[in-house]
MIMAR-181634 format. One record per residue: x, y, z of N, C-alpha, C in turn. Coordinates in steps of 0.05 Angstrom, whole numbers, plus 5000, padded with zeros to 4 digits. Layout:
# MIMAR-181634
XYZXYZXYZ/...
//
This chain:
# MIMAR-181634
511024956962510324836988512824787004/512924917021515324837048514724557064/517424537087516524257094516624357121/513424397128512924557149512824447171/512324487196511524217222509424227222/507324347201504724227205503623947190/505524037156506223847152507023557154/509923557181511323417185508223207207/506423377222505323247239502723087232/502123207200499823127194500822857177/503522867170504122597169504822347181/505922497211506122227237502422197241/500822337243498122327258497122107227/497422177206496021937183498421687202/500421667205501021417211499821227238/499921517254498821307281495721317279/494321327262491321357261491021077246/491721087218492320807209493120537222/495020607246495520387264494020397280/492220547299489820597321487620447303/487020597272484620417263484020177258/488720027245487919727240488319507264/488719617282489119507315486519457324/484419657317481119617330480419457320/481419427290478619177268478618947282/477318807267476718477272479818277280/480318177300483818097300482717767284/480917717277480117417262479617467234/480517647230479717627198482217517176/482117367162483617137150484717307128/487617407127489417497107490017377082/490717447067490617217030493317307024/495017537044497217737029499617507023/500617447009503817347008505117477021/507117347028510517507049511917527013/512017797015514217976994516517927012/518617746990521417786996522917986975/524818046991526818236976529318046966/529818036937531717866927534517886923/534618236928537218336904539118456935/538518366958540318436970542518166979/544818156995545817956997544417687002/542917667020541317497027537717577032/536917357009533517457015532517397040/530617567041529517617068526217757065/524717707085522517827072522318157079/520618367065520218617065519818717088/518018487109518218707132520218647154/522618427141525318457164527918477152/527318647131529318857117529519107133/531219247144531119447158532119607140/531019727122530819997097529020037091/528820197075526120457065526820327035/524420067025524620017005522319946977/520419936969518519946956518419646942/517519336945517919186921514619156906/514319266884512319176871512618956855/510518896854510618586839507818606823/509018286816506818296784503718426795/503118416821500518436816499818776816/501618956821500819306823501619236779/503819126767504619236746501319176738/500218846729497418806724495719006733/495319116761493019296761493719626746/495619686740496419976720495919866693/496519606687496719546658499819726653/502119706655503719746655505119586645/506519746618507719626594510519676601/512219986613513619976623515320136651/516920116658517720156690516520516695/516820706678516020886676512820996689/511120786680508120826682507020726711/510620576727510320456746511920546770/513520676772516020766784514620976808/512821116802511421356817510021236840/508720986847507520886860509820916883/511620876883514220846915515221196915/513821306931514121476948517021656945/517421826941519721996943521621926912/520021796886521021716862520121826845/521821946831520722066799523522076773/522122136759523622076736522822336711/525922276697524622556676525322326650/523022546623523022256606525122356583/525322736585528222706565529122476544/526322336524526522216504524622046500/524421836483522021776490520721646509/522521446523521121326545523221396566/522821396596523921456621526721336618/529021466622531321366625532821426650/532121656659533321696688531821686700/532121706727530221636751531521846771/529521966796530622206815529721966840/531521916864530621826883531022046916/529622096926529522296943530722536932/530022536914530822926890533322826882/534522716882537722676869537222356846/538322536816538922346800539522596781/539822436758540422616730537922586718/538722756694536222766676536822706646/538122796644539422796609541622666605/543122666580545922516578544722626545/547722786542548122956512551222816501/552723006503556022966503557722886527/557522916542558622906568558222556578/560322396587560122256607558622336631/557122196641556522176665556521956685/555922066709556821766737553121846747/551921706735548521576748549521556774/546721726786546221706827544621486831/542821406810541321176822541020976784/542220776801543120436785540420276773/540420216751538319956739538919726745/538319486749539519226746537619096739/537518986715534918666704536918476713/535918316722536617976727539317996728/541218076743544018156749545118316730/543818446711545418586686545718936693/547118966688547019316697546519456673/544619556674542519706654542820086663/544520106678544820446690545620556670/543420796666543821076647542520956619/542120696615540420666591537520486588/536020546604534020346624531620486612/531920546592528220646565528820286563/529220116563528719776555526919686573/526119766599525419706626522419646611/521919476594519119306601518719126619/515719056625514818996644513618696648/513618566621511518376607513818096626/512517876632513217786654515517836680/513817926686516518146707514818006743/516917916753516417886774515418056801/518118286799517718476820519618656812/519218946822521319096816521919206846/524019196852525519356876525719556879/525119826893526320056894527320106916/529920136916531720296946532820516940/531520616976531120946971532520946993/535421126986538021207004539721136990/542321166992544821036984545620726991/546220626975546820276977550020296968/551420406988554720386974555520076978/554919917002555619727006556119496981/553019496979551319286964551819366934/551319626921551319726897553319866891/555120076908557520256895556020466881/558720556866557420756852555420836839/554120696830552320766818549020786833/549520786863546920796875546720996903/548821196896548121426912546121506922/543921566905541021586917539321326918/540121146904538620866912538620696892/537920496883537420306861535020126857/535720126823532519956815532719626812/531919466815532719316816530019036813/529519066777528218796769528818576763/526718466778526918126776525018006753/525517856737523017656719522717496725/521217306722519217036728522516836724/522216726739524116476745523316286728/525316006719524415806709522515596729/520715406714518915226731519914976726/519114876750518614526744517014436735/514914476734511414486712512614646687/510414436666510114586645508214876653/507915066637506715286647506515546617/504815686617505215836596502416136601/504316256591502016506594501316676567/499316836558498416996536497517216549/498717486537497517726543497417866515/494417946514494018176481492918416494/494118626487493718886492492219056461/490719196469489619366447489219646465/489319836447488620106467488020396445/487920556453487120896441490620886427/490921156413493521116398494120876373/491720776369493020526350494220306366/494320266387495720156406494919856408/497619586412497119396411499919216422/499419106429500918826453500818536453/503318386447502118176442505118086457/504517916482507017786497505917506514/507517286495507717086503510716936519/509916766538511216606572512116366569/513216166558513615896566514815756582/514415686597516515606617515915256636/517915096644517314836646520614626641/520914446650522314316649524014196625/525514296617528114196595528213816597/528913836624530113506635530413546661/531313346672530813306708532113466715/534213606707536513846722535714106705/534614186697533814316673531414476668/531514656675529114836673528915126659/526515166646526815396618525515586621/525515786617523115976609524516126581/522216176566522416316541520016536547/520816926551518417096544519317286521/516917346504517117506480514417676483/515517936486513718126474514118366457/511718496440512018686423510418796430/510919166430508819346438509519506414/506619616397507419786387504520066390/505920246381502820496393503720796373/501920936361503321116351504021336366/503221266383504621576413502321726405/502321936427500322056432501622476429/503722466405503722656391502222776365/501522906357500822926325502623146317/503823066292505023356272504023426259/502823676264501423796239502023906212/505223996215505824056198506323856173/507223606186508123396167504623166161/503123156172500323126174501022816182/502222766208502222426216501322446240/501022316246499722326281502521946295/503621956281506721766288508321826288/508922046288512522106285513422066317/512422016342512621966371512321676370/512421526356511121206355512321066380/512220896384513020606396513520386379/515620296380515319986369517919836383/516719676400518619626424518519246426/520419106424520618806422522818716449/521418626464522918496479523818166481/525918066488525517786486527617656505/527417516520528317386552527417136551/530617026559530916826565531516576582/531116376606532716256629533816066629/535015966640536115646651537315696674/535215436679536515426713537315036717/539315036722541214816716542114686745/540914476749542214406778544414156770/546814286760549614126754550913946770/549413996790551013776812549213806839/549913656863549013666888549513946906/552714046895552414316904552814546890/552814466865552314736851550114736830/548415116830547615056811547415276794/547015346772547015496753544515666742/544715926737542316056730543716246708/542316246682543616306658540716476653/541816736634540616866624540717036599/539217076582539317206559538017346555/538317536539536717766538537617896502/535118036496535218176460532018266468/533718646465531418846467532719006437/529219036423530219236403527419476406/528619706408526519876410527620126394/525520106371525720406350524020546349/523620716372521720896368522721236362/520221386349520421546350521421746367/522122156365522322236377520822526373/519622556378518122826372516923026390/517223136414515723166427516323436443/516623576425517023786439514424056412/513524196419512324406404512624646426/512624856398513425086402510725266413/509825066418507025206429505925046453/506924916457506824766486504424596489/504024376462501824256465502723996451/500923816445502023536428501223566405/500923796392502223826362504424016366/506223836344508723926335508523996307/510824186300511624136277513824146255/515324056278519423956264517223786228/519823856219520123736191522223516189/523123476211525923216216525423156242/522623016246522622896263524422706264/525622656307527622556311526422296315/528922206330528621806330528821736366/529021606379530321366399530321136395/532720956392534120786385534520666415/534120346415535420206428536519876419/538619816415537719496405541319406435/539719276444541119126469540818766466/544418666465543718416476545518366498/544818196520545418236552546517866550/547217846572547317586585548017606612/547917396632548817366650549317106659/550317076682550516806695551116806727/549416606746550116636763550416346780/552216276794554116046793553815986832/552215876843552015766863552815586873/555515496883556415336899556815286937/554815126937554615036969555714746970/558114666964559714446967563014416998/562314807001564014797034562714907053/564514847075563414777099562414897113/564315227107564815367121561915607111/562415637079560815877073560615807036/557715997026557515857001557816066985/558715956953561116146947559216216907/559216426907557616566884558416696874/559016586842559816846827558716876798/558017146797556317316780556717376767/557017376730558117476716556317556688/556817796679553617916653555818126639/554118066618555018226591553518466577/553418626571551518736552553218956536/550918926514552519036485549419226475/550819506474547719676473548619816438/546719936419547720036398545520246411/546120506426544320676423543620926398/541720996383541021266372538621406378/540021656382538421866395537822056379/536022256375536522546360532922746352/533422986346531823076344532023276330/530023416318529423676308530123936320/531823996319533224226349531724496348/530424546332528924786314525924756324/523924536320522124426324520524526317/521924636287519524706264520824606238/519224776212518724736185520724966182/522124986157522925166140520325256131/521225576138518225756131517025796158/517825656171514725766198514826166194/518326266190518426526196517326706173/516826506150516426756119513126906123/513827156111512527336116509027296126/509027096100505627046104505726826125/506926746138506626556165506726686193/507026956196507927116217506027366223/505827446240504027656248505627886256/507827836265510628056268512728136249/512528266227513128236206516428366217/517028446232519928476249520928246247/520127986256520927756259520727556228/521127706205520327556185524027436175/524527226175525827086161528327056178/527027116209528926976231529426606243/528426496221528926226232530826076225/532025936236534425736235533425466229/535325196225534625056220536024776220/536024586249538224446252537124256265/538623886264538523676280540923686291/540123486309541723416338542223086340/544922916331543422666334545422516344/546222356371547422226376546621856372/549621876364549521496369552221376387/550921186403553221106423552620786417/555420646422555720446425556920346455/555720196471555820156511555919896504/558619836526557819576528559119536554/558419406573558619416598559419026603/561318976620562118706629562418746666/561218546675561318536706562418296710/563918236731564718076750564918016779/563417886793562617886819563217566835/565517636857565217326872564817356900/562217256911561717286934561717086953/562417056982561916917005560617017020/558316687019556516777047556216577072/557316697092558216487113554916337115/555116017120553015797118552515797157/548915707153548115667184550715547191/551015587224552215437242555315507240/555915777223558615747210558916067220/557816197236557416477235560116507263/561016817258563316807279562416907301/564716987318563717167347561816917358/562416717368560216557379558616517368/558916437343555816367330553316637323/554616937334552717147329552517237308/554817157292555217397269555917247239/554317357223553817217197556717407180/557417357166557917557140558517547108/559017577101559617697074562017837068/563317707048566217857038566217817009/566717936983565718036965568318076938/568818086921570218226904568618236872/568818566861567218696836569118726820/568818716799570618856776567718916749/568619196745567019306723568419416700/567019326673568319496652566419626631/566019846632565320036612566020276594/565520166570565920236545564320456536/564620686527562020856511563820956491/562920896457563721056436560821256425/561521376421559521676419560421806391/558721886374558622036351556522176343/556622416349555122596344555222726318/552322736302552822896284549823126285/551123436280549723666279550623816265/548224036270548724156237550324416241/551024416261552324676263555724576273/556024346268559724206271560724186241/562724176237563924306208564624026207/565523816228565123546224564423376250/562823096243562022896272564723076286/562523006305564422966338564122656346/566422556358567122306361567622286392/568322106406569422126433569221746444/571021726460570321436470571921496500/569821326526570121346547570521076561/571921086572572720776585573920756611/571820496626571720606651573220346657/574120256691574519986690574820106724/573519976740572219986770572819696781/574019726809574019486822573619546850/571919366863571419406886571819196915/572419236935572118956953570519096971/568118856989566319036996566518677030/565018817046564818667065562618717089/560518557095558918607116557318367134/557618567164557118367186554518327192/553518107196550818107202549617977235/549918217258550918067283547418177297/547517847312545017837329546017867357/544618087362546418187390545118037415/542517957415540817787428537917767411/535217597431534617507409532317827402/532918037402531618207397532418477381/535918407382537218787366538118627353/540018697329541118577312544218837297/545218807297546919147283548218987258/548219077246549519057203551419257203/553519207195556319387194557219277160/557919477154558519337127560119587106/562119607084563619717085564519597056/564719817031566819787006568019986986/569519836988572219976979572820006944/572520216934571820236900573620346891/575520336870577420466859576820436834/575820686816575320786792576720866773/578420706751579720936732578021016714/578021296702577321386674578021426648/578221446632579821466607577621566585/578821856577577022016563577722166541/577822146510578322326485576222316471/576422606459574122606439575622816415/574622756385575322946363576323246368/575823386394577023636388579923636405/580023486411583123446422583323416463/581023406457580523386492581223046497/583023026518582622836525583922826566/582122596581582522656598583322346625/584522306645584222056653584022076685/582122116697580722026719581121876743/582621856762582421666782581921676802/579521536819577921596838577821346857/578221326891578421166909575821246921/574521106923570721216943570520926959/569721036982568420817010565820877011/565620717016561720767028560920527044/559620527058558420277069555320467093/555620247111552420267128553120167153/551220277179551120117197548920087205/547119927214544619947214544419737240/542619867260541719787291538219697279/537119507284535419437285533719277312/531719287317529619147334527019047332/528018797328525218587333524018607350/520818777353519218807374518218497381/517318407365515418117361516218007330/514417817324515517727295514117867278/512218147279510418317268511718617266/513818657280514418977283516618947282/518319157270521419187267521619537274/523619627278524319857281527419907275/528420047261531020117255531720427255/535120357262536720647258538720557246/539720767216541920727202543020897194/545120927187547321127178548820987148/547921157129549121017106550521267091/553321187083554421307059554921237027/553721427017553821356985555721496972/556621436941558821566931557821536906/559321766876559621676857561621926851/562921746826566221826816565322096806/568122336807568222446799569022456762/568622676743569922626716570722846707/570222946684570623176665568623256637/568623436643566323616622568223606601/567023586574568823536551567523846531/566523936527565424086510568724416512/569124396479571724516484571924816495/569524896495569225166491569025236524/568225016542568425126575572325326584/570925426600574125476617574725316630/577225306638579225006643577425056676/576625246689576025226719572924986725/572525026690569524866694570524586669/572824466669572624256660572223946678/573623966699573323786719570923776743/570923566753568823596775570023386795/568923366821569823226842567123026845/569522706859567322606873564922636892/562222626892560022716917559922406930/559622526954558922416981556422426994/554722227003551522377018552522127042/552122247064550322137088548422157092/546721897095544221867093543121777132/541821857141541221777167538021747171/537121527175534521437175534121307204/530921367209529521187222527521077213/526620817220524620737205522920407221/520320417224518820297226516620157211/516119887215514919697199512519457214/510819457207509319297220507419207208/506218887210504518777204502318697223/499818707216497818787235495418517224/493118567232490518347235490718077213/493017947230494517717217494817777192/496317917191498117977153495718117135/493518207149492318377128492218677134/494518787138494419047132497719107146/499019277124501119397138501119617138/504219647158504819977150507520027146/509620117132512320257121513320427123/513920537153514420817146517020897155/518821117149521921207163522121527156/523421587165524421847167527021897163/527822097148530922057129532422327131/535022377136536422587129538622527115/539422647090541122637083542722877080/545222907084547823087087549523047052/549623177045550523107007553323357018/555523267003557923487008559223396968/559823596972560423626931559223576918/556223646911553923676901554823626879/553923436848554123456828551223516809/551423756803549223976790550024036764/548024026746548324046716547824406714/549824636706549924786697549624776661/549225096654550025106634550625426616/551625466597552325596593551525746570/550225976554549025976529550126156518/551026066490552326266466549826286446/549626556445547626716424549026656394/547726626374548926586348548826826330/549926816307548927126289546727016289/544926916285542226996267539726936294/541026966320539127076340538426866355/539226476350538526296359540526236377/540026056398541426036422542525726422/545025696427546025436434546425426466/546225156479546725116505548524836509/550725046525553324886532552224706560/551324486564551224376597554024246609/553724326625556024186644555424086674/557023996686556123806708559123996722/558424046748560624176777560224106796/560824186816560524106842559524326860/556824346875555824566894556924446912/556924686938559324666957557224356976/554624386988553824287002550724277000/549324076998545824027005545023837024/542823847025541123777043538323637031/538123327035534923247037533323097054/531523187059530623057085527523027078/526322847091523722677098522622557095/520122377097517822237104517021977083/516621787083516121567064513921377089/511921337070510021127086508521107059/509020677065507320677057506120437081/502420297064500320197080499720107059/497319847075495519697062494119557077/490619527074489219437098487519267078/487519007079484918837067482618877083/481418987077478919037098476818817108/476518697089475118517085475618227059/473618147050473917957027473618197004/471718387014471018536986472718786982/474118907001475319176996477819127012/479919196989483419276998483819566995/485019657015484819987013488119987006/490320187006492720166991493120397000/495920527007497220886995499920896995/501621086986503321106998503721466999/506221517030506321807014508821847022/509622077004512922157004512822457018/514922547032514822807034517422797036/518323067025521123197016522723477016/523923507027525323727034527423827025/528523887000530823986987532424146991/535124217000535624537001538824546979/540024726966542824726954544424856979/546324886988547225047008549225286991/550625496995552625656977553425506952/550825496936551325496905551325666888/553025766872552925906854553225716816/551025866813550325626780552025856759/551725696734554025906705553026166708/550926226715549526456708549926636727/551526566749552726736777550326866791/548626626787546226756813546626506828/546126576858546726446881543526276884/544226006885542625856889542025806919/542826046938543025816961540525806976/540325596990536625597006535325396978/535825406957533325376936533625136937/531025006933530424706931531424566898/532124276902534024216886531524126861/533424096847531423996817529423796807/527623706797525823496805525123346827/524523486847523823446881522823516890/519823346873516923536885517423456919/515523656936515423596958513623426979/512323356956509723116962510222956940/510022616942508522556928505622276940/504022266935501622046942501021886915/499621576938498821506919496721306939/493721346923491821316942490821066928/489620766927487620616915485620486924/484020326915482420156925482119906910/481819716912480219406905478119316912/475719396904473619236901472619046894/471818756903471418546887469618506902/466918496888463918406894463218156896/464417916883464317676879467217536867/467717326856470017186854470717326824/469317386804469017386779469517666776/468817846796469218206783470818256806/473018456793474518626804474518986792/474019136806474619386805477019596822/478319656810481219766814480620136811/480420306834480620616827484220656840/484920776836487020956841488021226842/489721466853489721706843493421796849/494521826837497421916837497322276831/499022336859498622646862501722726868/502322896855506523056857505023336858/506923416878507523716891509023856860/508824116859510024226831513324166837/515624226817518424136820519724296798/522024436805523124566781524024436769/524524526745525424266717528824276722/529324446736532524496723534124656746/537624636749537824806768539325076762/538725046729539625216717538025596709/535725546719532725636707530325546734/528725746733526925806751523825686748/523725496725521725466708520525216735/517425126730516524976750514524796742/514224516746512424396736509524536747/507824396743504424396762504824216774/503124226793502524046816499823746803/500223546804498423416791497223256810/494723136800493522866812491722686792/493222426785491622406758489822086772/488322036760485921796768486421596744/486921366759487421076740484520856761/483620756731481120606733481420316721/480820136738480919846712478919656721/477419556696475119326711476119106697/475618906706476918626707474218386707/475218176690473117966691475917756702/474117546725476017466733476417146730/477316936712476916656707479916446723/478816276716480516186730483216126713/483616216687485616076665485516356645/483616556648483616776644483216986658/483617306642482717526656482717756632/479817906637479718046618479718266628/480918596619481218836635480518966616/478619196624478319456610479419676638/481219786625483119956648483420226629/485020456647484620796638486920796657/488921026650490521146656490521406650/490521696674489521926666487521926664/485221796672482421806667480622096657/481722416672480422606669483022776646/484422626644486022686613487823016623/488922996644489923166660493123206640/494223476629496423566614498423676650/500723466641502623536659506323536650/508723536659509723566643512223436655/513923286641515723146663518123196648/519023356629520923516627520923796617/521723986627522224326622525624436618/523924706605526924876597526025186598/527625286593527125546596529525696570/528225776556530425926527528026026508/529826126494527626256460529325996440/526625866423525925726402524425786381/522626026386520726096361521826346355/522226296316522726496310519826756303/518126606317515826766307516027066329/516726936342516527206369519527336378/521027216352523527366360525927186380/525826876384527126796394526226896424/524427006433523927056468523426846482/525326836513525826626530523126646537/522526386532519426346554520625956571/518625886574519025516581517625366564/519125146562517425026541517424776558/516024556556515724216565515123976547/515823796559515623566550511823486561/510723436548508823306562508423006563/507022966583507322666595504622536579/503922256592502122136585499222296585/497422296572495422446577493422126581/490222236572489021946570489621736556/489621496565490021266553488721076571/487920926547485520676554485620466535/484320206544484419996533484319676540/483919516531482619226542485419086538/485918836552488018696561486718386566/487818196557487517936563489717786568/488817636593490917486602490317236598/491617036592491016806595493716646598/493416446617495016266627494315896629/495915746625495515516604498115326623/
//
């Protein structure tokens, strides 16, 4: 699908039709919506006088998916996808640009995680959902606000705050898969300055693989424990304290690939994913001067990751004679794991000023912000496979500092312009067992300027210009040529318009902007493949730089309460990819071709039905344009649209759900390759996939106390 102008018009005409239709309704009909604020930028503010293209869901979309984690939830915001390359979603694509994998190689993430100030980028399979406030998604570059690590945009969850009430919540999950949930909330007053929350949950499910060869229907399992912790401390009259803890352990399986492109497998070493994370943070609020109030931010985390799999993704024997129908191909199979373990541990430091009312410069017009970051990350890495004569080892170490600064000027009482600007200096430091070693140093600016207008206190309209960055590094794998060991920093200009409005007193909006982005030193995962004696293929990946791309278009979303009984909902993405004079390992010219996981649609349509106080009915339908897996290979997903259903009993201290995900049990696939793996057919390149969620269903109780 191209991004045609018929296209382009049938998406302004859904916008101004939606606004023509919620302009006619009833102007007296009484709204129930909350004002969504946005938390994670300098100063909160609510969603519709943020001037960006930004998505915040909150607890009540995660409750209507039944959404255990960020993965099952992420698709709902328009121009977002993710590949799951393991067991649960670890990277994320925001307007077609992100990564997908992480093998040997360091990498610099286009789009950033953050739980409760902790930076979770490049290892964010922990992203449960079980008291989760809201999750943020910004779509564009945030150099200002985020740096490197949010080139294409950032995620950015919040959890339930501590209370001044005692308070407590129960959620039990049961479902298809063996599947079961059990996450409990406490939260309530310590002492008069003093406030707690304690949440714990466990999910466990046997995945929705079976091996046939080994006869389990678990070797894909889940068994995932989360556990979060708060204090919120008011230490004094002007300062106060917000403390956090965190211990995620998740050992699940890894299995999921078959040589026949279905959810039976049949590796004989089935693999693993490993996560066990403990985090902290702290964030330190002092409003005791005069002038401006002064915040500083500081989090820890310590990750033990293990990764690995069956690289073969069969049995010894699949090839012997009596297993084969090609008796040419008899006793061609190989037989090898793949298994990384890394140890991450990441330290931040952040001190910010935010000029206080009445304290703003330029005559009182102009607010701002002045800033200083320091980052340190650690990765030790040990790989062991069966084709290294010994581990491969390596450790990477980063240490990033940034000063960042932005104006916040009211030009009268109707335009407003944001100028804002930071300054990042990156070192690297890189050896690994074969004698490679390498050290990195990278200066990147980025910032924004953004013109905005207040029509009324209902409509905003903006124009912005944002630049994003992330560091350049080095490909470590020994066997590259020195021309493909390094890579350069990328650059995107991002240039948006965008409009927002709230309509028949706060019951129905609309979201929408229009986006170009300009990308110059493309960073694209090549790769390279050495044939072995016995006919099986190894693949070298590497990360370079294409000369120049291009992405451009459309994000809207809406929501209209219609009434007491029906909330209508959508959103939709449209996308335009191009690589400009690329040439990939394989010396075919990429140029014109649309970039890698960037479908060119995506929707998402729902409804809410509630007949009386007590029943709720929830339909939904999530639809992606097809997307190539890779920019290495020609291979292409399907185009999907899958239907999520949930009925609800509704009490006032409970809530009971029988909910479906995939309802018509639709096979789609959210990671691809393209190579020979079976020795049955001789090692011949075909594609093979990951497949995604298929049906899943199951009852849910809430209760709150």
């Amino acid at each position: 699908m191209n991004f045609t102008q018929a296209t382009l018009t049938l998406a302004v005409s859904t916008m101004l039709l939606a606004n023509t239709s919620a302009n006619a309704a009833q102007k007296s009909h009484t709204n129930q919506t909350e004002v969504i604020t946005v938390t994670s930028d300098f100063r909160q503010q609510s969603l519709l006088k943020t001037p960006a293209s930004l998505s915040v869901l909150t607890d009540i979309e995660v409750k209507q998916r039944n959404a255990q984690h960020l993965e099952e939830l992420i698709t709902i915001s328009p121009n977002v996808n993710f590949a799951s390359g393991s067991q649960r979603a670890r990277y994320f694509q925001i307007r077609g640009i992100g990564e997908r994998s992480q093998f040997n190689e360091p990498i610099n993430p286009s789009v950033g995680m953050i739980i409760d100030g902790i930076d979770f980028t490049g290892i964010g399979s922990i992203a449960s959902l079980f008291d989760t406030q809201q999750v943020e998604v910004f779509r564009g570059p945030q150099g200002t606000r985020f740096g490197a690590n949010a080139l294409a945009g950032m995620i950015n969850i919040t959890t339930n705050a501590p209370t001044d009430t005692f308070e407590g919540a129960l959620k039990i999950d049961v479902g298809n898969y063996d599947s079961y949930g059990l996450g409990l909330a406490l939260s309530g007053p310590a002492s008069d300055k003093v406030n707690y929350r304690l949440a714990a949950n466990q999910y466990q499910s046997n995945g929705f693989i079976e091996n046939t060869h080994l006869q389990k229907d678990d070797t894909n399992n889940r068994d995932e424990v989360s556990i979060r912790s708060k204090l919120f401390i008011q230490a004094s009259h002007h300062l106060t304290i917000d403390l956090a803890a965190f211990y995620f352990d998740f050992d699940n399986g890894y299995d999921a690939f078959s040589l026949d492109n279905t959810r039976q497998t049949l590796s004989d070493q089935p693999g693993f994913d490993k996560q066990e994370t403990a985090a902290f943070s702290a964030d330190f609020t002092y409003q005791g001067f005069e002038l401006f109030t002064l915040k500083a931010l500081i989090s820890t985390a310590n990750s033990d990751l293990a990764y690995g799999y069956d690289e073969d993704w069969a049995y010894e024997g699949i090839s012997a004679p009596e297993n084969i129908a090609n008796q040419d191909f008899a006793y061609w199979e190989y037989s090898s794991t793949d298994h990384y373990f890394r140890d991450k541990s990441t330290q931040t430091i952040e001190l910010r000023a935010l000029s206080n009312a009445g304290n703003e410069i330029f005559n009182g017009t102009t607010n701002w912000v002045a800033g200083f970051y320091y980052k340190n990350d650690d990765s030790d890495l040990k790989r062991q496979y069966t084709y290294l004569d010994n581990d491969f080892t390596s450790t990477f170490d980063t240490q990033s500092i940034a000063v960042y600064g932005q104006l916040d000027s009211q030009l009268n009482d109707k335009w407003s312009l944001t100028t804002g600007v930071r300054i990042e200096k990156r070192d690297a430091d890189y050896i690994n067992s074969l004698g490679f070693s390498d050290s990195d140093k990278n200066t990147m600016i980025g910032g924004k300027l953004v013109l905005s207008y207040q029509q009324d206190s209902d409509q905003l309209w903006y124009g912005s210009i944002n630049r994003g960055y992330k560091a350049g590094g080095a490909n470590t794998d020994g066997s590259l040529p020195d021309e493909l060991r390094t890579f350069d920093p990328e650059y995107l200009l991002n240039y948006e318009l965008g409009y927002k409005v709230s309509l028949l007193d706060n019951a129905a909006f609309i979201r929408a902007s229009v986006f170009y982005m300009d990308r110059d030193d493309v960073q694209v995962k090549s790769s390279k493949t050495i044939t072995r004696n016995d006919g099986s293929s190894e693949f070298i990946a590497y990360l370079g730089n294409a000369a120049t791309g291009s992405n451009k278009g459309i994000e809207v979303e809406a929501s209209w309460q219609i009434n007491e009984l029906i909330e209508l909902y959508g959103s939709l993405g449209l996308l335009d990819t191009r690589f400009n004079d690329f040439i990939n390992a394989d010396g075919a010219s990429l140029d014109g071709r649309e970039q890698a996981h960037a479908p060119n649609y995506q929707f998402n349509l729902g409804m809410n039905y509630q007949p009386n106080e007590n029943w709720l009915v929830s339909l939904s339908v999530d639809g992606k344009d097809e997307f190539y897996f890779s920019d290495s290979h020609n291979e292409k997903s399907a185009s999907i649209a899958l239907l999520n259903a949930s009925l609800s009993y509704l009490n006032d201290n409970y809530q009971v759900k029988v909910w479906t995900r995939n309802l018509t049990n639709e096979d789609y696939a959210s990671r691809g390759f393209y190579f020979g793996n079976d020795p049955r057919d001789g090692y011949t390149a075909k594609q093979y996939t990951q497949l995604a969620e298929p049906l899943v269903f199951g009852v849910t109780l809430d209760y709150q106390f």
